[in-house]
N, C-alpha and C positions, 0 to 999 in steps of 0.2 A: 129697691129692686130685690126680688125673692134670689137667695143665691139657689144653684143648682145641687145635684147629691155631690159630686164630687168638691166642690166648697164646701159645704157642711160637713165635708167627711175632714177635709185637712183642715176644720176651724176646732172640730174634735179631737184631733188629733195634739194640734197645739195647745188646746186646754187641757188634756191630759198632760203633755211633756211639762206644762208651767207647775201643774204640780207636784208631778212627779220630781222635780229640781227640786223646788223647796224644800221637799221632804229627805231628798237627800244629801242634803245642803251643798249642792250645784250651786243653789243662789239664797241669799241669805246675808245675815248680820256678817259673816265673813268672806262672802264673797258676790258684793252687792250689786253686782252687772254681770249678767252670762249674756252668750251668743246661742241661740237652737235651731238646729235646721231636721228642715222634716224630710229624710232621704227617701219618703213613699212618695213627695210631693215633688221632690226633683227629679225623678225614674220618671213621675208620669207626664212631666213636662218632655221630656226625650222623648217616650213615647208618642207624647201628641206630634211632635215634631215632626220625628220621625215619618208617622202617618200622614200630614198634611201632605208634605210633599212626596209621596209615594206616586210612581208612573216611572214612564219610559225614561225620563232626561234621569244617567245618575247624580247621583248628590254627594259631598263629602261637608257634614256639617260639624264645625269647629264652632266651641267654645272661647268664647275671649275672654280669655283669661285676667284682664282688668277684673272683671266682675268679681271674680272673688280667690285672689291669689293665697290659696290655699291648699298643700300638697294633697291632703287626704279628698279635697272636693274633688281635685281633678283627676286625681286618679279613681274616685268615684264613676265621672264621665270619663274617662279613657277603658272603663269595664263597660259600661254602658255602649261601647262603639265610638261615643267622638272623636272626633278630632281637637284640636286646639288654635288658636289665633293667640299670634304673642305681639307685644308690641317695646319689648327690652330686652338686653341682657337675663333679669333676674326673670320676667316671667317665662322666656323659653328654658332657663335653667330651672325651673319649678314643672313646667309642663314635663322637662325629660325625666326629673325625679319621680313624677309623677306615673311614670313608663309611654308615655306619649311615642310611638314610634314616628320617626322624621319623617317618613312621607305622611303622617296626619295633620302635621306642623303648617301652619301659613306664619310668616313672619311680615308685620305690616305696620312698624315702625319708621315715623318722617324722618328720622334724623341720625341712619344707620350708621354706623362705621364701616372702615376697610377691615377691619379685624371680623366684626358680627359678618357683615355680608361676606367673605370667604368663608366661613365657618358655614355658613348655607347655603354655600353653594358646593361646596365639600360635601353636605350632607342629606343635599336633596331635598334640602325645606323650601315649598313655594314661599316665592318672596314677590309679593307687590311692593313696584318702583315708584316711587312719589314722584319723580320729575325726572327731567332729561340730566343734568349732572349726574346724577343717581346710575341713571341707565349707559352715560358714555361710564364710569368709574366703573359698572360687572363689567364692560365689555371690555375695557383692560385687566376688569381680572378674569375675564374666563381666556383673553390671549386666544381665541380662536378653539379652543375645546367646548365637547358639547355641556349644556347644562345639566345636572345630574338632577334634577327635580324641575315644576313649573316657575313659571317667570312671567308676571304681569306687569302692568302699568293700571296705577290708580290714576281714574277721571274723576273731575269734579265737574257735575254735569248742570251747576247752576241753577237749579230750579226754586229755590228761596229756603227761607228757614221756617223750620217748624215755633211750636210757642216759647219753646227755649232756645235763646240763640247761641247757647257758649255746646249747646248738644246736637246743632245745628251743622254738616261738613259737608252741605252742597249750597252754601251760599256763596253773592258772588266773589268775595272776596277772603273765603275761607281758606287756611292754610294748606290743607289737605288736597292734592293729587294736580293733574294738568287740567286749567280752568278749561273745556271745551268750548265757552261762548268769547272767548277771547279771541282776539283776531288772529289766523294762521294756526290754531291750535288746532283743530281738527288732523290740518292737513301735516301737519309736523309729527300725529301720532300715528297718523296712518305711511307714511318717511320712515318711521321710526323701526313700524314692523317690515315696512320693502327693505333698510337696512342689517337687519340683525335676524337673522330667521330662530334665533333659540327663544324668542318672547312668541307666548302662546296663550296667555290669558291677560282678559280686563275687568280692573278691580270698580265697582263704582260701591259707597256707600253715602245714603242721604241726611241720618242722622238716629238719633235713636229715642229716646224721651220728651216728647212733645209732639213729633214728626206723626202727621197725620196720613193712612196707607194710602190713598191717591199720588200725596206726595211724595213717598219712597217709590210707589208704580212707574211714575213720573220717571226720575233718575233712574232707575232700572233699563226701563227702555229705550235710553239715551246711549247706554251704554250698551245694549242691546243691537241696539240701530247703527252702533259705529262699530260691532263686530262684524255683522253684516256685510257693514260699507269697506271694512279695509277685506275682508275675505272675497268678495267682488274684487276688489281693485288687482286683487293676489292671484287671481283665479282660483285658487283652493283655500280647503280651511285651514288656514294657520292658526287662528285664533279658538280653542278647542274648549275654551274653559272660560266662564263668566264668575266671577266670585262679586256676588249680591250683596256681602255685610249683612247687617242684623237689623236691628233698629224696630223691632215691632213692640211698641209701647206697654208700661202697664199700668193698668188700672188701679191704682193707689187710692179710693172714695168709697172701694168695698170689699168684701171678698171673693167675688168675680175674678176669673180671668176672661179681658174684654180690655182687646180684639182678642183674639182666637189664632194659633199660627193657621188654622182652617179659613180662616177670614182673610187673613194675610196674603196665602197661597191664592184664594178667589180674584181678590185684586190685582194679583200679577196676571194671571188667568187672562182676566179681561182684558187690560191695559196692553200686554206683551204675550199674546196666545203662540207666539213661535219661540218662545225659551224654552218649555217646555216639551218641545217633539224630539229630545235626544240627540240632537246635536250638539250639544254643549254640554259640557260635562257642569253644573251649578257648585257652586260652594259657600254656605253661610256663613255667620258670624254672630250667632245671637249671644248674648251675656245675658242681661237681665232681666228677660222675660223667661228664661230658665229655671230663676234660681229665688227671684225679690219674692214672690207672696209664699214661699214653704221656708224663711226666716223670720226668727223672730229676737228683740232684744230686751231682756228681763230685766229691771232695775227693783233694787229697795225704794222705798221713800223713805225718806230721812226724816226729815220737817215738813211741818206745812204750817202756812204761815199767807196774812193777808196785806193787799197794799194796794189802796187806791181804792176800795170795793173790791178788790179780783184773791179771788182765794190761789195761793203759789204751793204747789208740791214741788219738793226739791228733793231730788233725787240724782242716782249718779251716771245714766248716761246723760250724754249732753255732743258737745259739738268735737269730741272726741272720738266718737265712735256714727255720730247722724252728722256731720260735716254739712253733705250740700243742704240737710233739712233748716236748722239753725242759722247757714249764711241766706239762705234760699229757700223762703219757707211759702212763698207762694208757687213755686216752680216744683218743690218736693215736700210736701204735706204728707206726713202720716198718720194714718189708723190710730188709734190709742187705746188699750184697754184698762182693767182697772181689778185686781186679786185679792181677797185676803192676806192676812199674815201665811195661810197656810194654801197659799196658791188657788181659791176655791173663787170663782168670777164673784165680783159683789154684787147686789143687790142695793135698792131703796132708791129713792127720790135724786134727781141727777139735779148735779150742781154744776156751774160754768168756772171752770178750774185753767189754771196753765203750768201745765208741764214742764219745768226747769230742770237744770243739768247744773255738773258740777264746776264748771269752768268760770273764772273770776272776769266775767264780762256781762254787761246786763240783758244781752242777744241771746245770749242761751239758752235758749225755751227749743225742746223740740215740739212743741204743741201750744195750742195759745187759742184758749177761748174756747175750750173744749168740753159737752156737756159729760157728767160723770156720776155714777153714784160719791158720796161723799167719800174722798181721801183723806185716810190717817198714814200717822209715823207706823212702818212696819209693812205698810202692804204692798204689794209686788206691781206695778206700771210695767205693760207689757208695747211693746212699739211694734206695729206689725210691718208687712211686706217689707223687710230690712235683711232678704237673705243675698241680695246684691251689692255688693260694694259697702254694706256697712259694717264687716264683719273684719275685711282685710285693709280696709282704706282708711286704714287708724291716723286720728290728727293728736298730735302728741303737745299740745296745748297745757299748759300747768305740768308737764309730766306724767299725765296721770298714763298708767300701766295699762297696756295691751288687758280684755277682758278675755274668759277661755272661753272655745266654741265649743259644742257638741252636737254631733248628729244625733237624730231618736229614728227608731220605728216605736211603732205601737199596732201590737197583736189586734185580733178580732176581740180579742176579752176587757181591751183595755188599757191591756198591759205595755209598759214603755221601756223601751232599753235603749241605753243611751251609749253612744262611742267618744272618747275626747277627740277630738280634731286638731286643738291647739291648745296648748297649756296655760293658764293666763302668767300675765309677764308679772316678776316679783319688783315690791322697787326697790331690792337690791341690784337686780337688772336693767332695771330704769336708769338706776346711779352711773352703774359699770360703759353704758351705752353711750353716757352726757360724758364721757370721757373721764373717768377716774383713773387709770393707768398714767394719764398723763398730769393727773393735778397738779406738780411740782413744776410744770415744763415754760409756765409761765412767769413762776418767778426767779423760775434761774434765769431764763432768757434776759430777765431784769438785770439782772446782777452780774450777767458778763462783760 
């Protein structure tokens, strides 16, 4: 498939940053794994956003902060307008450092505390309820006061799972929200809001990577159809606010963005033409159609080296920093590209190579059977659409050290400036972290 101008512009853009690092040893014999994110590429995914759903219904769209728990990203999207979705302790304390003001905040965590949940209700963060315990425990902590921000209930509206099932949260047995095709559940949610008048919104999400847009359309209008239904039973609208989740897939086979959130918004369109008429206030949740194709993750090659027939570059990311690609490499295949010593794309006759990582297990391939021009020691393996989850969702496998991020622009000239994001981890850090303060504490324990 021909990509379009704006693909080719952010595939330029990353070609210039990869050399641009080398050259200023970003990455390199001493620092042989970086993280790049292309901040013209993540503006204009807001932007696209943004636009899709533009019309009458307002919108308040959060970033889930899963995606890339990173203070400078998010404070990147909290200048751009976002919102945030947190789903712990540490990422709402990342979203607020980030300046995330609490009414942007959705907090949509299964397994809250009494400590988190008064703290958001204190401060006026919508909080989707995963189940009835959940929902009797605010209503002893609100004791009859009103709620100082929105209050949902997550549906899980059972319409099956996409091709990944662990990325899958509207199947039947999924752990996420009140299963709706269970028996009495409907009518225990719709109980739920004739008892308690401070819940005002419902949360449904279908799933995110694999999940085919029919089948997000699907769970949407279930959830749609049962605001409806309890707002009928109510006589008024109590129910003022749908929050939709994310989940609009990415195209990881090119440089395309395909679906579209323009594509996304069409399907809801047709599927649920009454969400849309402003009655309902919408609130998303996208992560990683945000942010995966404008990262990128740069490795050295180290060795290269053959077994079996199969030519092996070994290099140093691995299942440290690509986690689901390496455990789950049909589920999350990535792009691969291939640089000089001096970051320049190579050239010549493609060879079928596999990509390894630094981890002491024989699965760590983030690529495997991949055609290439030929690899040597010295030249840069670049990993593409990796600016989701594979920058903050570090697997600390052998020890190996957090790698440092950087965000680029790149001028009209060419020209690339880079910001640090995150400093790479030292392994004296690494040491200090595996509990060195306490080395001693096991062998006195012995000895008392």
């Amino acid at each position: 498939m021909t990509s379009g101008p704006a693909s080719r512009q952010r595939g330029e853009r990353r070609t210039a940053a990869l050399a641009r690092a080398v050259e200023d040893g970003l990455l390199g014999p001493h620092s042989p794994v970086v993280g790049l994110l292309d901040v013209d590429g993540v503006l204009a995914a807001v932007d696209a956003l943004n636009e899709a759903f533009a019309g009458p219904a307002p919108v308040r769209h959060t970033f889930a902060a899963k995606a890339c728990g990173l203070v400078p990203v998010l404070r990147l999207l909290a200048d751009a307008g976002m919102g945030c979705e947190v789903a712990s302790p540490g990422e709402l304390e990342q979203a607020l450092a980030a300046g995330f003001p609490y009414d942007r905040l959705v907090f949509d965590s299964p397994a809250k505390t009494v400590a988190e949940l008064e703290f958001a209700l204190s401060h006026g963060i919508a909080i989707n309820l995963d189940n009835f315990q959940e929902l009797a425990r605010v209503d002893r902590l609100l004791a009859g006061r009103e709620a100082a921000g929105p209050i949902g209930i997550r549906v899980n509206p059972q319409v099956g799972a996409g091709a990944i099932g662990a990325m899958s949260t509207a199947t039947a047995t999924s752990k996420f929200g009140v299963a709706l095709r269970d028996p009495g559940a409907v009518d225990a949610v719709t109980e739920a809001f004739e008892r308690h008048p401070w819940l005002n919104r419902l949360h449904a999400h279908v799933g995110s990577q694999g999940c085919p847009l029919p089948l997000i359309a699907e769970g949407i209008r279930a959830a749609y159809e049962l605001a409806e239904r309890i707002n009928d039973r109510l006589g008024h609208a109590r129910i003022t606010g749908i929050d939709i989740g994310g989940g609009l897939p990415v195209n990881f086979t090119d440089e395309d963005d395909r679906p579209t959130y323009a594509d996304y918004v069409a399907e809801l369109r047709a599927a649920v033409p009454g969400l849309f008429d402003g009655r309902y206030t919408l609130v998303t949740e996208f992560g990683r159609s945000l942010l995966a194709k404008s990262g990128t993750i740069g490795t050295v090659v180290e060795y290269t080296k053959s077994a079996g027939g199969r030519r092996i570059a070994v290099t140093h990311a691995g299942a440290q920093v690509a986690t689901r690609t390496v455990f789950m490499p049909g589920s999350w295949p990535l792009r691969v590209g291939v640089f000089d010593a001096a970051g320049r794309p190579k050239q010549g006759p493609a060879q079928v190579v596999d990509i390894a990582g630094p981890c002491c297990f024989a699965g760590d391939l983030t690529a495997t059977g991949v055609w290439l021009p030929a690899v040597e020691p010295g030249d840069v393996v670049a990993l593409h659409d990796t600016g989701a989850y594979y920058f903050s969702s570090h697997f600390s496998y052998n020890s190996l050290p957090r790698p440092a991020v950087y965000g680029y622009r790149t001028d009209a000239g060419g020209r690339v400036r880079f910001a640090l994001v995150r400093e790479a981890q030292s392994v004296r850090e690494v040491v200090e972290e595996s509990g060195l303060a306490q080395a001693e504490a096991l062998v006195e324990l012995r000895g008392a």
